[in-house]
N, CA, C and O atoms as a Maestro MAE file, in Angstrom:
{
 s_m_m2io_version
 :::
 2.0.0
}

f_m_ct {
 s_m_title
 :::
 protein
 m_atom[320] {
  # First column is atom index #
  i_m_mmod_type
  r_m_x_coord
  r_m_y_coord
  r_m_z_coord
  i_m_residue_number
  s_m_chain_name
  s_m_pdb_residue_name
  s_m_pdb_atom_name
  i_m_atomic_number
  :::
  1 25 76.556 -59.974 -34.685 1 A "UNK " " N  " 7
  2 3 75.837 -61.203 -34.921 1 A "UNK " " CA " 6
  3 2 74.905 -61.524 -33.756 1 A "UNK " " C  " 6
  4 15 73.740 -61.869 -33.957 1 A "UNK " " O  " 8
  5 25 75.505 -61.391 -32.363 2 A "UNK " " N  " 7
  6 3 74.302 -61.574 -31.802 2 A "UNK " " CA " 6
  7 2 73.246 -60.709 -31.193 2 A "UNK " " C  " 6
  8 15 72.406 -61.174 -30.422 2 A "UNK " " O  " 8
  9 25 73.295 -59.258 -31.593 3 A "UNK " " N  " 7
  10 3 72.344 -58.373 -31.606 3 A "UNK " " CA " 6
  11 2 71.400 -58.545 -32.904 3 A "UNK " " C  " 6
  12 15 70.377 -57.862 -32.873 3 A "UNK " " O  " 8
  13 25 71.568 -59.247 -33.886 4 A "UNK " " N  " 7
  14 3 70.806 -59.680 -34.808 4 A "UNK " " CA " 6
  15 2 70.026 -60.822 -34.470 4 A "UNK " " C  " 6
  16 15 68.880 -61.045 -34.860 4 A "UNK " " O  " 8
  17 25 71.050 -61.871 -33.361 5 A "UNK " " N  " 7
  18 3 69.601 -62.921 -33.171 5 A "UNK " " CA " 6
  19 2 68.817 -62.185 -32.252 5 A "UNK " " C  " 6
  20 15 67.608 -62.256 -32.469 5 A "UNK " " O  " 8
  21 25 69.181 -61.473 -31.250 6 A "UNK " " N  " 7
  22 3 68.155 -60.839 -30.414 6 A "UNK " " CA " 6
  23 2 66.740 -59.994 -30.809 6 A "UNK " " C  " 6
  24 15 65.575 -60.017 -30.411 6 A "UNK " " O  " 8
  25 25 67.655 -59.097 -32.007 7 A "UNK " " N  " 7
  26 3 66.527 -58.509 -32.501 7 A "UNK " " CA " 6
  27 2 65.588 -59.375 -33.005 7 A "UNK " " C  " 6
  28 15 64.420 -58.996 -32.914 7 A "UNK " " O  " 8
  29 25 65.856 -60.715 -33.643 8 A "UNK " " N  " 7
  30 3 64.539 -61.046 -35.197 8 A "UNK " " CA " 6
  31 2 64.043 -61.787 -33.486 8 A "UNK " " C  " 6
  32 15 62.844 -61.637 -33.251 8 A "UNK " " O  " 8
  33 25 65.135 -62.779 -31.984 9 A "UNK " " N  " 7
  34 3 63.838 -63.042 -31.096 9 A "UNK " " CA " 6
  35 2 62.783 -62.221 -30.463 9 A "UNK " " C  " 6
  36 15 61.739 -62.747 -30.076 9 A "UNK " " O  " 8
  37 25 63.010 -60.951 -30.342 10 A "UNK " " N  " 7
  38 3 62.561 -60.476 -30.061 10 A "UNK " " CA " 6
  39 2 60.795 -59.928 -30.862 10 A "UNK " " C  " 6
  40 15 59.620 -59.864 -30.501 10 A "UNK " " O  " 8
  41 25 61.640 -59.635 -32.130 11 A "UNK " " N  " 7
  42 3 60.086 -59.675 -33.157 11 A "UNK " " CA " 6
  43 2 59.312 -60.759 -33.085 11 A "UNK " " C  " 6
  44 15 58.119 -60.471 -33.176 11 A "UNK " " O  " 8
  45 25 59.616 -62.301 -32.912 12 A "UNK " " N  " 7
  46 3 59.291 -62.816 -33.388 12 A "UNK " " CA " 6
  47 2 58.128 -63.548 -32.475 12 A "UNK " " C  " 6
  48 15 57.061 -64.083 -32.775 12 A "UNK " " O  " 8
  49 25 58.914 -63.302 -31.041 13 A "UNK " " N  " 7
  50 3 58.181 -63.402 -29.548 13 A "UNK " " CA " 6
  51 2 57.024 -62.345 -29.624 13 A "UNK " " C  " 6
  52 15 55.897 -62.602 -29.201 13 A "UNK " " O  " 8
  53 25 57.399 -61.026 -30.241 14 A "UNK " " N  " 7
  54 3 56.410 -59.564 -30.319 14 A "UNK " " CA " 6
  55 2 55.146 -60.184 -31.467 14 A "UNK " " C  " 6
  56 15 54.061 -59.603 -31.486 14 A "UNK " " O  " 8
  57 25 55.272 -60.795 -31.937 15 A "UNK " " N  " 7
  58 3 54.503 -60.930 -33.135 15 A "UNK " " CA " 6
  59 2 53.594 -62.233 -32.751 15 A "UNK " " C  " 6
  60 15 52.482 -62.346 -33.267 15 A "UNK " " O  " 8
  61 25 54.132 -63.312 -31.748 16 A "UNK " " N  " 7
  62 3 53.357 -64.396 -31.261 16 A "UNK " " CA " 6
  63 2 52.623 -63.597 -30.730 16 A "UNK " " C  " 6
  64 15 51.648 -63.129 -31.317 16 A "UNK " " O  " 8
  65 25 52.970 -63.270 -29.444 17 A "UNK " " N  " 7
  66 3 52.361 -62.262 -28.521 17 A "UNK " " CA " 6
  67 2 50.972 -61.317 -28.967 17 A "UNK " " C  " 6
  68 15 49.889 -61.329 -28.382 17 A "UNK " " O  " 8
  69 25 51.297 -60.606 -30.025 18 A "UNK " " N  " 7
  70 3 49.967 -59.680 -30.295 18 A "UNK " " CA " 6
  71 2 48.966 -60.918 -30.777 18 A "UNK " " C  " 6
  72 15 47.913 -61.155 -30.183 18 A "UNK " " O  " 8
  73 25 49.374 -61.591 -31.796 19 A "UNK " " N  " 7
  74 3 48.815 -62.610 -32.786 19 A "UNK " " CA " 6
  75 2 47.734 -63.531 -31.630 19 A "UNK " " C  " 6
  76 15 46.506 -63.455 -31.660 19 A "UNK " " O  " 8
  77 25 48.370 -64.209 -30.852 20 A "UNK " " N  " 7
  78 3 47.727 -64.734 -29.841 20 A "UNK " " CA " 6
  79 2 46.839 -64.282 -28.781 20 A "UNK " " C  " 6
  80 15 46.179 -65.076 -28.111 20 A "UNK " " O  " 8
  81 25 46.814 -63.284 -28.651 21 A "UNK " " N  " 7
  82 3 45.935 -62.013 -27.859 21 A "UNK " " CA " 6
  83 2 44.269 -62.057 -28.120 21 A "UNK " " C  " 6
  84 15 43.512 -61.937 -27.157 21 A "UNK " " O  " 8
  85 25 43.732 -62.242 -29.529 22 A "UNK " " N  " 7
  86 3 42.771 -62.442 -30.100 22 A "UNK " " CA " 6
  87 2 41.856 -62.619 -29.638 22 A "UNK " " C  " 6
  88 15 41.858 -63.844 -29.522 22 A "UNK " " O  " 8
  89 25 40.701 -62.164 -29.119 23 A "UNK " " N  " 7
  90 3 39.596 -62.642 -28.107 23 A "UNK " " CA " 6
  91 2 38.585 -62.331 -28.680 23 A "UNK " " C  " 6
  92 15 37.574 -62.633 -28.046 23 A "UNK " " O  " 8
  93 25 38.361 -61.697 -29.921 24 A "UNK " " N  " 7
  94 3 37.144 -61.491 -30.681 24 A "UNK " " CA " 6
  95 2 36.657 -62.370 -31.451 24 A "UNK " " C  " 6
  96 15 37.512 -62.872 -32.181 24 A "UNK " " O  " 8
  97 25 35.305 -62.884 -31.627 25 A "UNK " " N  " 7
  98 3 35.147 -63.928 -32.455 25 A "UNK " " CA " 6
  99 2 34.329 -63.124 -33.832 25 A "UNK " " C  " 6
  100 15 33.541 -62.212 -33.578 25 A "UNK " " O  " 8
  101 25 34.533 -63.452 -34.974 26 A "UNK " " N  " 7
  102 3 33.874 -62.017 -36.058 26 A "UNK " " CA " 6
  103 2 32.813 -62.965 -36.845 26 A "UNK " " C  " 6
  104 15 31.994 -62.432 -37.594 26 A "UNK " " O  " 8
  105 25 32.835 -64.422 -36.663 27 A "UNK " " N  " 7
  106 3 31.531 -65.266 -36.827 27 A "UNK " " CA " 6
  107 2 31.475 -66.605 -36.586 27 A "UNK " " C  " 6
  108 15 32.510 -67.148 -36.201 27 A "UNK " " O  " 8
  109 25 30.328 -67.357 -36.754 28 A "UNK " " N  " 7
  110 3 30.373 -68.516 -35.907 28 A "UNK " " CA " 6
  111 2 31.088 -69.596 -36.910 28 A "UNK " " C  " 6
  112 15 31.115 -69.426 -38.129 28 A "UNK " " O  " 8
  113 25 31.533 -70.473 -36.396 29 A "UNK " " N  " 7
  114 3 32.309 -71.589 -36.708 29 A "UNK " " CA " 6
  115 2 31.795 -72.574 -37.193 29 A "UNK " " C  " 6
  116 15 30.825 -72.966 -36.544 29 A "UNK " " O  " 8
  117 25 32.072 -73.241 -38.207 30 A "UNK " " N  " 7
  118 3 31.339 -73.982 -38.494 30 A "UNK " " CA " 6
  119 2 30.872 -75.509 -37.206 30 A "UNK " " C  " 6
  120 15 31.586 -75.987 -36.324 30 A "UNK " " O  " 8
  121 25 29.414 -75.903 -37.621 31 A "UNK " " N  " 7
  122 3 28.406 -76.320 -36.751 31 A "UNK " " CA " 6
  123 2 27.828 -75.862 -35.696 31 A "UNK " " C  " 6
  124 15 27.007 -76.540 -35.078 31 A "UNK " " O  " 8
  125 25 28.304 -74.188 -35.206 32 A "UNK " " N  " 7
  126 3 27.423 -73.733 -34.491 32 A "UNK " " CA " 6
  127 2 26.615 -73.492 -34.924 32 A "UNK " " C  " 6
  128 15 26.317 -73.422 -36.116 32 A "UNK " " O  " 8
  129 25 25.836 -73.228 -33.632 33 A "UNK " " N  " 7
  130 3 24.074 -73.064 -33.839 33 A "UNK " " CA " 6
  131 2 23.929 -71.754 -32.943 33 A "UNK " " C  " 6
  132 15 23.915 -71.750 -31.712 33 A "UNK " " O  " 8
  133 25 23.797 -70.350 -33.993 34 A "UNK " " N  " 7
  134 3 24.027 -69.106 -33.410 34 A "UNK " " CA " 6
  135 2 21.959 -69.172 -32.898 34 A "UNK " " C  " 6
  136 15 21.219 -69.848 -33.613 34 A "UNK " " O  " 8
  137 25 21.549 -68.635 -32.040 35 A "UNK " " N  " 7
  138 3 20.177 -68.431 -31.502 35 A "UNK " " CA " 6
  139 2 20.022 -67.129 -31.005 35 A "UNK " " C  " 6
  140 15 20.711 -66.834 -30.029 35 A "UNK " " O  " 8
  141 25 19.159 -66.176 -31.535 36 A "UNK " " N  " 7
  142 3 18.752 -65.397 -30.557 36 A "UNK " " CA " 6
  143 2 17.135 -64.958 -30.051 36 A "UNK " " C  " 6
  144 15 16.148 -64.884 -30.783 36 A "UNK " " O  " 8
  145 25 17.197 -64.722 -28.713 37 A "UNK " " N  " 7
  146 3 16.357 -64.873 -27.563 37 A "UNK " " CA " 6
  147 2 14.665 -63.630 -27.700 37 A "UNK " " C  " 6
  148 15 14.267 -62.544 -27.280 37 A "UNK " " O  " 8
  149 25 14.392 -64.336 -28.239 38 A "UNK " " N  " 7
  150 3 13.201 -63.709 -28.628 38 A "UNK " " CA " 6
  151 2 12.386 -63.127 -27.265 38 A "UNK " " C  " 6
  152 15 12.947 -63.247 -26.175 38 A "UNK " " O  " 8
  153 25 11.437 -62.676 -27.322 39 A "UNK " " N  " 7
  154 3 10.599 -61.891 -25.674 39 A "UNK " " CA " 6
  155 2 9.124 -61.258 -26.277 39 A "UNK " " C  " 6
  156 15 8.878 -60.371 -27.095 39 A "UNK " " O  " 8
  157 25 8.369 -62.066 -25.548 40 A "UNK " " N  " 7
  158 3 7.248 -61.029 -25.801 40 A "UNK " " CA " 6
  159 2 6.393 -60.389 -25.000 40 A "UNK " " C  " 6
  160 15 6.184 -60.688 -23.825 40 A "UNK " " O  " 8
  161 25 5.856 -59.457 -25.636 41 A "UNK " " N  " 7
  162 3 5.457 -58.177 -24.589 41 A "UNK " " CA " 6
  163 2 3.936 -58.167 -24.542 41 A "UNK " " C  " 6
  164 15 3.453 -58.118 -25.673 41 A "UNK " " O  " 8
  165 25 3.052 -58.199 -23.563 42 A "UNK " " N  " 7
  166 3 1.852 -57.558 -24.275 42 A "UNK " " CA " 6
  167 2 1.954 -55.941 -24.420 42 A "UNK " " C  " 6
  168 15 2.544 -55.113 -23.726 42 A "UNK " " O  " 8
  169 25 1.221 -55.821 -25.486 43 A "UNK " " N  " 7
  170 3 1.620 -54.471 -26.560 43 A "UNK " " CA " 6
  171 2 0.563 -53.064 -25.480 43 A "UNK " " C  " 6
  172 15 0.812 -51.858 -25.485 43 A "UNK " " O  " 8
  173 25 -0.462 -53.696 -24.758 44 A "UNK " " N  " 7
  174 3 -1.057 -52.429 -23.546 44 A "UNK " " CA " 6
  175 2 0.077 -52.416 -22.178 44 A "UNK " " C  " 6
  176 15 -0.357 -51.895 -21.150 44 A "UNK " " O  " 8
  177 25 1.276 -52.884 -22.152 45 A "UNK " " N  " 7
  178 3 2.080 -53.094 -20.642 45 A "UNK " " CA " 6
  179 2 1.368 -52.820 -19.775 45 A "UNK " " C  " 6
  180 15 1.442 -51.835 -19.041 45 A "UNK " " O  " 8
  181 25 0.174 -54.131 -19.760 46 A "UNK " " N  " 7
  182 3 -0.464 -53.906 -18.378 46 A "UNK " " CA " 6
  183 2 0.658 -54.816 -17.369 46 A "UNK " " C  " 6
  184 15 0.741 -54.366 -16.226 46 A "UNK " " O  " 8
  185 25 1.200 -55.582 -17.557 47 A "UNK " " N  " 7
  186 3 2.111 -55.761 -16.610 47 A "UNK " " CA " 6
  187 2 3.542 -54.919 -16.459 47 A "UNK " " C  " 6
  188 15 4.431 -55.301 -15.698 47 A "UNK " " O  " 8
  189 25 3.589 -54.395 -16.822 48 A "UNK " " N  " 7
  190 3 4.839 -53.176 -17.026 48 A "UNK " " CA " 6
  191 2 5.845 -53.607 -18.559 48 A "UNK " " C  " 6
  192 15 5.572 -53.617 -19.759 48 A "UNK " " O  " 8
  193 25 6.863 -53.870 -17.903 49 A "UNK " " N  " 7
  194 3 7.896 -54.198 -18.633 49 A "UNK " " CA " 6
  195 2 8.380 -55.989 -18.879 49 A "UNK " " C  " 6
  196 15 9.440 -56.535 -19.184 49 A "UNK " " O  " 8
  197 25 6.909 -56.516 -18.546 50 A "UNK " " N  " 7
  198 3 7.311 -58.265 -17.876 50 A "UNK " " CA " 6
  199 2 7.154 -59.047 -19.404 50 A "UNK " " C  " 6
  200 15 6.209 -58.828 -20.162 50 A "UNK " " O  " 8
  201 25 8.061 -59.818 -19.640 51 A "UNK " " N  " 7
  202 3 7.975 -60.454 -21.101 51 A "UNK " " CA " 6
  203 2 8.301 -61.648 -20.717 51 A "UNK " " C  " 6
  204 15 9.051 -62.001 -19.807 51 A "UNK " " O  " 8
  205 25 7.392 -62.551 -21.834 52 A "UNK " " N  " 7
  206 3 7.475 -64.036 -21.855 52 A "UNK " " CA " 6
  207 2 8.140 -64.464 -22.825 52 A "UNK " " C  " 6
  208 15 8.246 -63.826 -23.872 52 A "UNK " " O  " 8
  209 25 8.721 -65.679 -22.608 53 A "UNK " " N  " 7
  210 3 9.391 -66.906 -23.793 53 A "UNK " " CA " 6
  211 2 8.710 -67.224 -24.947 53 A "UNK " " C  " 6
  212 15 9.366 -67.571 -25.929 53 A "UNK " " O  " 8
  213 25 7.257 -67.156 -25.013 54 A "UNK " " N  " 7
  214 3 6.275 -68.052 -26.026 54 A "UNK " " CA " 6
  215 2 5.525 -67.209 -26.238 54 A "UNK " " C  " 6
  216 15 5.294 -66.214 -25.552 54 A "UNK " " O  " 8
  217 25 4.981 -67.589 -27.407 55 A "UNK " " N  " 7
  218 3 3.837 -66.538 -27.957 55 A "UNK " " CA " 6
  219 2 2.738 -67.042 -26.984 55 A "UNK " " C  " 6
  220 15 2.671 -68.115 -26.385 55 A "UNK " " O  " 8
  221 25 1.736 -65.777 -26.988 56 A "UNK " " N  " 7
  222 3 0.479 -66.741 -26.313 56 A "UNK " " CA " 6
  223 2 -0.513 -65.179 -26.294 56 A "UNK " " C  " 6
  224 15 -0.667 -64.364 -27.203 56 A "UNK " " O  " 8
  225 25 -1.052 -65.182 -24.925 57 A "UNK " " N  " 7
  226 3 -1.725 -63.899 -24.785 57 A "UNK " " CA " 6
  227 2 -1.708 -63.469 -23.479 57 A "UNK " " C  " 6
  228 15 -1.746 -64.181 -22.475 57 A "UNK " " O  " 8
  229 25 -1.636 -62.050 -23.551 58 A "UNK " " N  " 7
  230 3 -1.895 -61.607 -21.789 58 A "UNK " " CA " 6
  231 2 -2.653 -61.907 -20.932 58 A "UNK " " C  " 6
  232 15 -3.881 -61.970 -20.977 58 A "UNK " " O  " 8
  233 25 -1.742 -62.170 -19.847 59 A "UNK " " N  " 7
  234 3 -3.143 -62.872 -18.779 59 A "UNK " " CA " 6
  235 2 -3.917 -61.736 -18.436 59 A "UNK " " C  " 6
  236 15 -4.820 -61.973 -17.633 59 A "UNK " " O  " 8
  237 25 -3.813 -60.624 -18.808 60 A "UNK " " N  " 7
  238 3 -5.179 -59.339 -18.158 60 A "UNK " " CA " 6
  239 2 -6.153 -59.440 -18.784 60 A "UNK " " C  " 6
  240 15 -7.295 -59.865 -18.612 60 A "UNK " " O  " 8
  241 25 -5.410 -58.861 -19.792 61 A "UNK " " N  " 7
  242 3 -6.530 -58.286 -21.046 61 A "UNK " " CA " 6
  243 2 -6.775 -59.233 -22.260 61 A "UNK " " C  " 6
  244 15 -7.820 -59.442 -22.876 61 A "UNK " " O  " 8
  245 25 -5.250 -59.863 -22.476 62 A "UNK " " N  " 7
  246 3 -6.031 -61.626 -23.349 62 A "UNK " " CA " 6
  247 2 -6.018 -60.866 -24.702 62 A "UNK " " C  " 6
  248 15 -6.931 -61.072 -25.501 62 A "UNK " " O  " 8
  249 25 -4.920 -59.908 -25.019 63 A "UNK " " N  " 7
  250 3 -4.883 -59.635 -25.812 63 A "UNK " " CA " 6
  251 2 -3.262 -60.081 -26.863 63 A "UNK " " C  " 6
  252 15 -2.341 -59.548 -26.246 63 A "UNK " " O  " 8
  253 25 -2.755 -60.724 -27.969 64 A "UNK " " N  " 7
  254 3 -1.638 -61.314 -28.803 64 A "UNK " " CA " 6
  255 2 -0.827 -60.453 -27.849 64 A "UNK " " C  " 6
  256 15 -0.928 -59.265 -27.545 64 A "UNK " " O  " 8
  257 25 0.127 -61.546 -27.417 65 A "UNK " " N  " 7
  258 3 1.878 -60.706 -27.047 65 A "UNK " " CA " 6
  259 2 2.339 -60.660 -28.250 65 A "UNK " " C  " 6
  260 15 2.046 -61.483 -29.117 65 A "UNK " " O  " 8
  261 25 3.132 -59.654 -28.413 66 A "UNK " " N  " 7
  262 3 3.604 -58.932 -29.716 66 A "UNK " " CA " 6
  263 2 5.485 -59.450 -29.373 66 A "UNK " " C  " 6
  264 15 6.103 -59.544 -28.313 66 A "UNK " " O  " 8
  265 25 5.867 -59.667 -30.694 67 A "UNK " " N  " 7
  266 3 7.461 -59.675 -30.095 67 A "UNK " " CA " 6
  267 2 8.073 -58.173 -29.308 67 A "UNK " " C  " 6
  268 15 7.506 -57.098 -29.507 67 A "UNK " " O  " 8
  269 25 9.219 -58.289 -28.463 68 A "UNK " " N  " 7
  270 3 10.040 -57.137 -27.533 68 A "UNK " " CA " 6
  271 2 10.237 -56.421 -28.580 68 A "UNK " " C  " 6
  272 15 9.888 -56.988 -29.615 68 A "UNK " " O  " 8
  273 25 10.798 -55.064 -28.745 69 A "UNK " " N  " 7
  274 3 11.544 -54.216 -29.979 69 A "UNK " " CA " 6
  275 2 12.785 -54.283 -29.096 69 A "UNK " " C  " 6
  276 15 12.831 -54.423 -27.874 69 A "UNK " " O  " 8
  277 25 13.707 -54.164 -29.904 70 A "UNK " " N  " 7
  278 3 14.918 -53.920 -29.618 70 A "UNK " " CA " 6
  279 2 15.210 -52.577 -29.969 70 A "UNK " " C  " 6
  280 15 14.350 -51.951 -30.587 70 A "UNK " " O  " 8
  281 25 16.752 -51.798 -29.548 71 A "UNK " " N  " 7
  282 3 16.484 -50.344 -29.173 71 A "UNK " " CA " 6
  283 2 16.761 -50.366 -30.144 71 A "UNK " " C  " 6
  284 15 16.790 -49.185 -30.491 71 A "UNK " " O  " 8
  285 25 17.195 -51.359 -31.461 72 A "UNK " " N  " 7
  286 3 17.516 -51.059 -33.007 72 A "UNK " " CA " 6
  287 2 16.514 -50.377 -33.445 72 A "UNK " " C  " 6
  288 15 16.485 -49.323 -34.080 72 A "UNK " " O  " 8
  289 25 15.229 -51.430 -32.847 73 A "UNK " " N  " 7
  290 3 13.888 -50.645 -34.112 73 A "UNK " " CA " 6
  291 2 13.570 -49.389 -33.380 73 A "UNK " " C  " 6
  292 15 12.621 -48.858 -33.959 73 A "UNK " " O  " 8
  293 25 13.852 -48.874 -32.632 74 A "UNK " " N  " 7
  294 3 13.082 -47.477 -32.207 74 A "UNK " " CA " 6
  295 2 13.961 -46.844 -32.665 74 A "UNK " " C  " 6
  296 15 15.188 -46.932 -32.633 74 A "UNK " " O  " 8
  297 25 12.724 -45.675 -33.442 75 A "UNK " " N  " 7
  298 3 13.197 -44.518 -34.255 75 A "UNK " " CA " 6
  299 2 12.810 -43.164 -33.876 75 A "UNK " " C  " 6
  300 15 11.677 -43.155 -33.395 75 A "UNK " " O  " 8
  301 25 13.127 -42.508 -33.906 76 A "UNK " " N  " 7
  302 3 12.107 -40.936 -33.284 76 A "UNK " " CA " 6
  303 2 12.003 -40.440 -34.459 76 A "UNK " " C  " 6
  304 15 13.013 -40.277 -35.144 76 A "UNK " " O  " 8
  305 25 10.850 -40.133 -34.878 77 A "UNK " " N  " 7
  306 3 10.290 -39.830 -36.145 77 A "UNK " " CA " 6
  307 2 10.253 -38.231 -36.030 77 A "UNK " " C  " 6
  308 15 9.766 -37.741 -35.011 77 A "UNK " " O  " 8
  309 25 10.695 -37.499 -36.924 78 A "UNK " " N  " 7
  310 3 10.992 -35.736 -36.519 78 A "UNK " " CA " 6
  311 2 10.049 -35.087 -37.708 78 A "UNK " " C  " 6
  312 15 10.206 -35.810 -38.692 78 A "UNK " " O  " 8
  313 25 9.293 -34.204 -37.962 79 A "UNK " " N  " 7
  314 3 8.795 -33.789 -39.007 79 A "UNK " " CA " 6
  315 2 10.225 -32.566 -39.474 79 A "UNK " " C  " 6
  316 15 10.989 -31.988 -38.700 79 A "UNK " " O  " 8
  317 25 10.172 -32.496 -40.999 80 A "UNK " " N  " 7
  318 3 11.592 -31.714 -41.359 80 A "UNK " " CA " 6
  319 2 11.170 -31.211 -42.331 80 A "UNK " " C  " 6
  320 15 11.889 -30.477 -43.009 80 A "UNK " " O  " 8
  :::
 }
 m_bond[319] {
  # First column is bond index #
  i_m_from
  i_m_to
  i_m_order
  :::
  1 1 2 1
  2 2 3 1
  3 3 4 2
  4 3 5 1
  5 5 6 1
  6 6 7 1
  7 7 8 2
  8 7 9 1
  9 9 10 1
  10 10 11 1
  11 11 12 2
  12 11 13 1
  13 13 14 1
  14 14 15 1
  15 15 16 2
  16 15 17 1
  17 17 18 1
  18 18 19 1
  19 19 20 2
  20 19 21 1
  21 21 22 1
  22 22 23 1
  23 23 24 2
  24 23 25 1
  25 25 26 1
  26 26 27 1
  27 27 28 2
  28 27 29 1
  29 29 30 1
  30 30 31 1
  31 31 32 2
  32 31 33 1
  33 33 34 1
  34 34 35 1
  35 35 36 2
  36 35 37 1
  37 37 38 1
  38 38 39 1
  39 39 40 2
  40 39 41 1
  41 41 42 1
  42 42 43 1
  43 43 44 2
  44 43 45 1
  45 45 46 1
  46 46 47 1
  47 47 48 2
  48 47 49 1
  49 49 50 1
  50 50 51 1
  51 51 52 2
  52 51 53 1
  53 53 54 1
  54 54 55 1
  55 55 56 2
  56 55 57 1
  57 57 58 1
  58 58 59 1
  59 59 60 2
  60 59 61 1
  61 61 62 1
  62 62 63 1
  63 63 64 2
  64 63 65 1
  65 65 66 1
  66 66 67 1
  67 67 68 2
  68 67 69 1
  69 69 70 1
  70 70 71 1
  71 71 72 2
  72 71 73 1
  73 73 74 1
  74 74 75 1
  75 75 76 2
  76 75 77 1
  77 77 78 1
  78 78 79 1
  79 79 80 2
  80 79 81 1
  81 81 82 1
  82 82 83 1
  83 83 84 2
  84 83 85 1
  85 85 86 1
  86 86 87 1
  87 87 88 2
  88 87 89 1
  89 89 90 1
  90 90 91 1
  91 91 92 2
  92 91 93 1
  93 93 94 1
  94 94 95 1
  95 95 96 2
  96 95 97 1
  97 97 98 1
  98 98 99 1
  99 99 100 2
  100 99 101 1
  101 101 102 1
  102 102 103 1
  103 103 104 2
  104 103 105 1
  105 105 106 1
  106 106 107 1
  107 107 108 2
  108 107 109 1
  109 109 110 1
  110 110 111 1
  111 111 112 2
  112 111 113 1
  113 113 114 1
  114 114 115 1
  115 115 116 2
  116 115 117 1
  117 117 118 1
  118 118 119 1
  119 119 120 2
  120 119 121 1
  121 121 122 1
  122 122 123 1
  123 123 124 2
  124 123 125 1
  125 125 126 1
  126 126 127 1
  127 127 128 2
  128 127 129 1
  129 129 130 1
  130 130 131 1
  131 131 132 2
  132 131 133 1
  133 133 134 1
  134 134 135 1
  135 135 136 2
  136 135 137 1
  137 137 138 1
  138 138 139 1
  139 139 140 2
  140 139 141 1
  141 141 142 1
  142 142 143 1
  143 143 144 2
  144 143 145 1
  145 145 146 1
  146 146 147 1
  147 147 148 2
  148 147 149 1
  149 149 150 1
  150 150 151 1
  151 151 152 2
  152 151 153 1
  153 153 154 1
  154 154 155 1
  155 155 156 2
  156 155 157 1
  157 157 158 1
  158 158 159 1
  159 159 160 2
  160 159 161 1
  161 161 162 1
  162 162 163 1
  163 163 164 2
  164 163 165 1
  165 165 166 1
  166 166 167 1
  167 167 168 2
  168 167 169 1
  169 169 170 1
  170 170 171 1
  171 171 172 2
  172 171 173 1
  173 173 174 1
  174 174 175 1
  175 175 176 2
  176 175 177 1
  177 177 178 1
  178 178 179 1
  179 179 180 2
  180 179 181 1
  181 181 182 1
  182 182 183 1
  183 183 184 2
  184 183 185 1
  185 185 186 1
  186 186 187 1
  187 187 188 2
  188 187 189 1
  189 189 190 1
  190 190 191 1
  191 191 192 2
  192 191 193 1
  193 193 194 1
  194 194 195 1
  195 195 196 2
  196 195 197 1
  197 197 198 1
  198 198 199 1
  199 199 200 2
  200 199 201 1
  201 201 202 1
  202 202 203 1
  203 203 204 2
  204 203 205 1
  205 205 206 1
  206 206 207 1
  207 207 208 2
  208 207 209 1
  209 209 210 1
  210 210 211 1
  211 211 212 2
  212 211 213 1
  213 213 214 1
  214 214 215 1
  215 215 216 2
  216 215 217 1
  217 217 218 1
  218 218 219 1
  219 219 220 2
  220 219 221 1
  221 221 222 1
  222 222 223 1
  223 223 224 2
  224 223 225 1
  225 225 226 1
  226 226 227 1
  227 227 228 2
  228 227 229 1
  229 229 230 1
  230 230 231 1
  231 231 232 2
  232 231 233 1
  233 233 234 1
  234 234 235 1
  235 235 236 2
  236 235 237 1
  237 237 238 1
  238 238 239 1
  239 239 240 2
  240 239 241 1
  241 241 242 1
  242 242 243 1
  243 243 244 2
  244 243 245 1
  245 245 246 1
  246 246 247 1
  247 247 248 2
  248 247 249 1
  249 249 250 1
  250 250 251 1
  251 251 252 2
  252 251 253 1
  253 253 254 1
  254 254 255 1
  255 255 256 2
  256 255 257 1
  257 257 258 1
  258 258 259 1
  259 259 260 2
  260 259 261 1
  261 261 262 1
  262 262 263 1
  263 263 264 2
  264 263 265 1
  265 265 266 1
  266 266 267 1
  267 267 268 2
  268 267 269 1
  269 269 270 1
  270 270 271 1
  271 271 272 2
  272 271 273 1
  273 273 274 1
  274 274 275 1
  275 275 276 2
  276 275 277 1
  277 277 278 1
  278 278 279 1
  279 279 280 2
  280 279 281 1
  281 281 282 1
  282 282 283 1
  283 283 284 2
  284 283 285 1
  285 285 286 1
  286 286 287 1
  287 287 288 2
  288 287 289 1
  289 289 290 1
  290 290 291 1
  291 291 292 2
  292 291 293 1
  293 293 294 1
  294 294 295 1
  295 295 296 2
  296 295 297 1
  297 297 298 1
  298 298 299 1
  299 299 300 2
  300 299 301 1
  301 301 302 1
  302 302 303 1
  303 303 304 2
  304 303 305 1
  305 305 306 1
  306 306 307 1
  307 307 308 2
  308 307 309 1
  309 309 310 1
  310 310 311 1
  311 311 312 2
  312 311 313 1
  313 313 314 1
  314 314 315 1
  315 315 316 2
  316 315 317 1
  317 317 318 1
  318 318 319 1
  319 319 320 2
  :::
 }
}
């Protein structure tokens, strides 16, 4: 009898334990306000790699900053 309460405390402590561990969030909750951080580039990198908050135009060449790509959109295009 009391290797039976030990065992189910023991599961039952094992089972808080993992359960509570949880640190992943898999989507937002309701009333958040998920945002993500836009960047823009001018599209000649006459300033290298330097990106702004707002649309506008390059101070060189005064030509549309284009939005950043993310490494999602780059594709290497292969002829096959």
């Amino acid at each position: 009898m009391k290797i039976n309460v030990i065992i189910i405390a023991v599961i039952i402590l094992s089972s808080i334990v993992f359960t509570s561990c949880k640190t992943e969030k898999t989507a937002p909750q309701k009333g958040e306000v998920v945002t993500e951080k836009v960047a823009y580039q001018c599209p000649m990198k006459c300033e290298e790699e330097k990106t702004y908050d707002k649309e506008g135009t390059c101070p060189v060449c005064k030509m549309k900053l284009r939005e950043k790509s993310t490494e999602s959109e780059h594709h290497e295009h292969k002829n096959h």
